[in-house]
N, C-alpha and C positions, 0 to 999 in steps of 0.2 A: 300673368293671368289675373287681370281683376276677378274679384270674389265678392259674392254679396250672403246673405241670409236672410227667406223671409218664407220661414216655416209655414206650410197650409194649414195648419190648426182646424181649420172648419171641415179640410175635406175627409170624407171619410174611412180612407186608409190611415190619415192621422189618430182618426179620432177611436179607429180600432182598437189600437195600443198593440194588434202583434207584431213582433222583433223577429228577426233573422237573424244568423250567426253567415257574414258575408262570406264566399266560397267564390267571388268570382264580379264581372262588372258584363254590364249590357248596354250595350251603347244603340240608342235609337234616334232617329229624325221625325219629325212633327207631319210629314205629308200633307202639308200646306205650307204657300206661298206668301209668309207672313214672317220674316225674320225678328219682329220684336218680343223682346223677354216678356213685355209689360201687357201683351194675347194671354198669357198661362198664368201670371201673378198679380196680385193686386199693386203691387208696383211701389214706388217713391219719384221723388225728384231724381235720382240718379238715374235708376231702373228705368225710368218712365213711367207713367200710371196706367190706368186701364179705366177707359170712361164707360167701355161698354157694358161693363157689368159680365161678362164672360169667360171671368179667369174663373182658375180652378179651388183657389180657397173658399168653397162654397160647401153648404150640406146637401149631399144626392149626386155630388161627386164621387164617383167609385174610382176613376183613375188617376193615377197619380205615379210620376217618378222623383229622386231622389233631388234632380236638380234638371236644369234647363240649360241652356248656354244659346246664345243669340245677342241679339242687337240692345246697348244702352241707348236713355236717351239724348245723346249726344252722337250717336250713330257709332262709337268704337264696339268690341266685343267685349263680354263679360260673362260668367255664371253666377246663375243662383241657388242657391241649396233649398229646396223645398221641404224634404224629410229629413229626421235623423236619419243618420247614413246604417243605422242599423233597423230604423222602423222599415215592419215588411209593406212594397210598394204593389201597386196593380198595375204591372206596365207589357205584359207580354202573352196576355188569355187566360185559359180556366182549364180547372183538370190537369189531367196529365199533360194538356197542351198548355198551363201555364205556371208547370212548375217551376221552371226560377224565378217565380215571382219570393221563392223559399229561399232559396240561393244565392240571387246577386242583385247588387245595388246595381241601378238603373238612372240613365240620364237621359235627354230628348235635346238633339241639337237644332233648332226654330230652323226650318228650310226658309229660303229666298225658289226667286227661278231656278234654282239648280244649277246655273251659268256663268255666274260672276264668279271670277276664278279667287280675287282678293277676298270676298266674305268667305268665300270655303276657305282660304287657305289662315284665314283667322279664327274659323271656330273650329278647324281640322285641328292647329296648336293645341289651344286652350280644350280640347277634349283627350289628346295627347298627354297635356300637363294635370288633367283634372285625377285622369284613369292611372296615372305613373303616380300621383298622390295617394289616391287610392289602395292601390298594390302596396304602397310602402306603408300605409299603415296598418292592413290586415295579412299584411305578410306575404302579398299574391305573388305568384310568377306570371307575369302577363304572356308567357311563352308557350305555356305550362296549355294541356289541351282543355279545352272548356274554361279556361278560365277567364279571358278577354274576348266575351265575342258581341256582332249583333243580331238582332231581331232573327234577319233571314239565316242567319248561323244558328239559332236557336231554332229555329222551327225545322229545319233541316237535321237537328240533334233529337227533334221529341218534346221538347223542353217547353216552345213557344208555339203561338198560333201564326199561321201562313201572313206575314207582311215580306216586302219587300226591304226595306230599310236594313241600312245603307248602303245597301249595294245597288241600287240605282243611282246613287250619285257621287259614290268615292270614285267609281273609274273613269266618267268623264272628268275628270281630273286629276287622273294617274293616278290614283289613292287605291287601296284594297287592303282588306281586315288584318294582311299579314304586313303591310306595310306600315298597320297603323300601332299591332304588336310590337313590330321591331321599334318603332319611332316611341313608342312607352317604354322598351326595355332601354334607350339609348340615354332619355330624361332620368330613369331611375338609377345608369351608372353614372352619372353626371357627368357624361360628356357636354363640355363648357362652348365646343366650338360651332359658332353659329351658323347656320345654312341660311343660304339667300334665301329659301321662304321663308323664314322665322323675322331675319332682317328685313323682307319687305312687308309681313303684319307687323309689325313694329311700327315701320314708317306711315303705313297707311292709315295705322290706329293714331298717332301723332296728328298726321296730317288730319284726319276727321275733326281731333280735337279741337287744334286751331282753327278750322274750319267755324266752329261752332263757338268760339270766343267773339264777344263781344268790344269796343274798344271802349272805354271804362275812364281814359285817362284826359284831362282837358287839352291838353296838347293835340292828342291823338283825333278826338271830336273837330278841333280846330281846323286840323289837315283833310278832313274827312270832307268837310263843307265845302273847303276853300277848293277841294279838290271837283266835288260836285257841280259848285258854281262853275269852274273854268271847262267843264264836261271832260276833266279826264280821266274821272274816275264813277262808277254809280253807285260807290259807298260799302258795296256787300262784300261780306266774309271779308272784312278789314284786316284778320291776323294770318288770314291763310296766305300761302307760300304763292306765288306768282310764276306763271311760265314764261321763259324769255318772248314767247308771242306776246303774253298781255305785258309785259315790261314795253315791247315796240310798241303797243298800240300807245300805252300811256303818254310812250316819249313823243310817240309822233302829234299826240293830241295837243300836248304842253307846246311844243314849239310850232305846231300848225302848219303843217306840211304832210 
């Protein structure tokens, strides 16, 4: 799980200064079609930045969760921690309808279309690995009733105001709240052995990386050119991995046939 930090100081659940004694975690989705971290935070060169002016470390900001998880700018997955994990957050209504805003630490997973089965199955992980961090250091049982749920689990408890989240998008994608308990209580016994999802966000986060590497080295420039000139290659994502399709196109190009 990459991990970043860039507290909202300006907003103003930060600036309240009241604390929670944590009892539990809430896991929410962003209901917008915007995967990057760098919509919600003022961002860096890793994070990404935010030109619009519309993240949430601002004053008149009343909402705020503890952390985000979505898109770097390099396109891999990461979180960010926004609050102290004990500063109390505004992530789930008012009133009786938003009491565990008293009770449990709160994170917002940045939704994409809903669709792409590889971004969910990367920030399904790292929300996995974030909430089994979590339990382990306030002592949770993520099995334990009330204590790992989301938005619509809350509002259905009393606790939270009427959203959907995330239960419109863990089942299209086999996912659901008790899959996602078990999959926290599995990280927290540390079971070591990998499941093909975890090894295919793994690879997919790899792969983006490379993707996004530049070639840096005079040799590398050298071959880039020579290769342009002779049209067998168009130069882009020079370090990313090649499919045996674009390997035949190449060969075919090189020998000309």
């Amino acid at each position: 799980m990459k991990f970043y930090t860039q507290i909202l100081t300006q907003n103003d659940c930060y600036k309240a200064g009241r604390t929670i004694t944590p009892r539990g975690v809430m896991v929410h989705s962003t209901g917008a079609d915007n995967p990057d971290l760098s919509r919600y935070v003022p961002g860096n060169e890793v994070i990404g930045r935010n030109t619009a002016g519309n993240h949430w470390d601002m004053s008149g900001t009343g909402a705020c969760v503890h952390a985000f998880i979505g898109k770097l700018a390099d396109g891999s997955v990461g979180v960010v921690q926004t609050l102290p994990w004990n500063r109390r957050g505004w992530h789930c209504g008012k009133g009786s309808r938003g009491s565990a805003n008293d009770t449990h630490i709160s994170f917002e997973i940045c939704e994409d279309g809903l669709q792409d089965a590889s971004y969910f199955g990367a920030v399904y992980q790292a929300a996995v690995e974030l909430t089994a961090d979590l339990c382990k250091q306030y002592g949770l049982d993520p099995q334990a009733d009330g204590v790992v749920i989301c938005h619509s689990e809350g509002h259905a408890r009393g606790i939270a105001s009427n959203h959907a989240d995330v239960m419109h998008w863990f089942p299209i994608h086999g996912k659901s709240m008790d899959t996602f308990r078990a999959d926290v209580a599995r990280v927290m016994e540390g079971e070591e052995e990998m499941t093909q999802e975890q090894f295919d966000v793994m690879l997919e986060n790899w792969m983006a990386r490379k993707a996004q590497e530049q070639a840096d080295q005079p040799w590398e420039q050298t071959a880039i050119a020579k290769a342009q000139a002779a049209g067998i290659s168009d130069g882009q994502r020079p370090r990313a991995g090649a499919t045996r399709v674009e390997v035949m196109a190449m060969v075919t190009a090189a020998v000309g046939k």
